[in-house]
C-alpha positions as a printed Julia matrix, in Angstrom:
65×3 Matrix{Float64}:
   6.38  -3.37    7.64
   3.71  -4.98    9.56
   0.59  -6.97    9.92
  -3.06  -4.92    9.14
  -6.1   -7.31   10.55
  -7.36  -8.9     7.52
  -4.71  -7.71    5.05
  -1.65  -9.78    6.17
   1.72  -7.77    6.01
   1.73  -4.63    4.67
   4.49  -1.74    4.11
   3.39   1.65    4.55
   5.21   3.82    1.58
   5.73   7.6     0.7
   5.75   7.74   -2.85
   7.25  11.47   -4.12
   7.6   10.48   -7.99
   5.95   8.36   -9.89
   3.19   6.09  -10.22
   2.76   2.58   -8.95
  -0.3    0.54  -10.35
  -1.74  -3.35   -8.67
   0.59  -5.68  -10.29
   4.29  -3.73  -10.18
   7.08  -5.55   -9.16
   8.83  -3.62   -6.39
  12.05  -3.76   -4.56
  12.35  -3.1    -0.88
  15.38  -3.14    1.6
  15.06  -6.17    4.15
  17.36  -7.05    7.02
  18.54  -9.95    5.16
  18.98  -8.33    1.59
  16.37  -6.71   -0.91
  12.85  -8.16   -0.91
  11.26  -8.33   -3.98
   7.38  -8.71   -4.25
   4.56  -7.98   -6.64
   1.86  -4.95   -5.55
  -1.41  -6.89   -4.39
  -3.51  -3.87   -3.41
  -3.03  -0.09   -3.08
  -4.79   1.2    -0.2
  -4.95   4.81    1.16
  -6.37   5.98    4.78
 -10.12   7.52    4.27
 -10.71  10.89    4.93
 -12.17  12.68    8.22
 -15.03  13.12    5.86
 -15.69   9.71    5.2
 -15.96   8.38    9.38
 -19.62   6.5     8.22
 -17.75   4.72    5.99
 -17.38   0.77    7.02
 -14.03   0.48    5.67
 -10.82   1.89    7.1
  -8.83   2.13    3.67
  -9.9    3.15    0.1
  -8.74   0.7    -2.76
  -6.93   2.02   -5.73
  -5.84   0.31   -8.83
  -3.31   3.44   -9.29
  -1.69   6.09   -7.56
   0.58   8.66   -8.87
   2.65  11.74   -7.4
């Protein structure tokens, strides 16, 4: 977990199977307990290939593996 300039707290995940999608309720392990919170935005690193690209992430409304 932490804080991404202009994006507020984000978790970085490794999704092996499956598909999440903006909206999904999702359960995380916390310190204190499980965390549960709703998917606001699904954003993935751009590519080398992308560099004159403004943006440092690329929106999706899905992702599956």
């Amino acid at each position: 977990v932490k804080q991404a300039e202009g994006l507020g707290t984000t978790v970085d995940v490794i999704l092996v199977n499956g598909t999440l999608r903006e909206g999904d309720t999702i359960v995380v392990c916390g310190m204190n307990g499980p965390i549960v919170t709703t998917i606001r935005a699904l954003l993935t690193p751009r590519g080398i290939n992308d560099i004159r690209i403004k943006t440092e992430y690329a929106h999706h409304k899905m992702i599956r593996a």
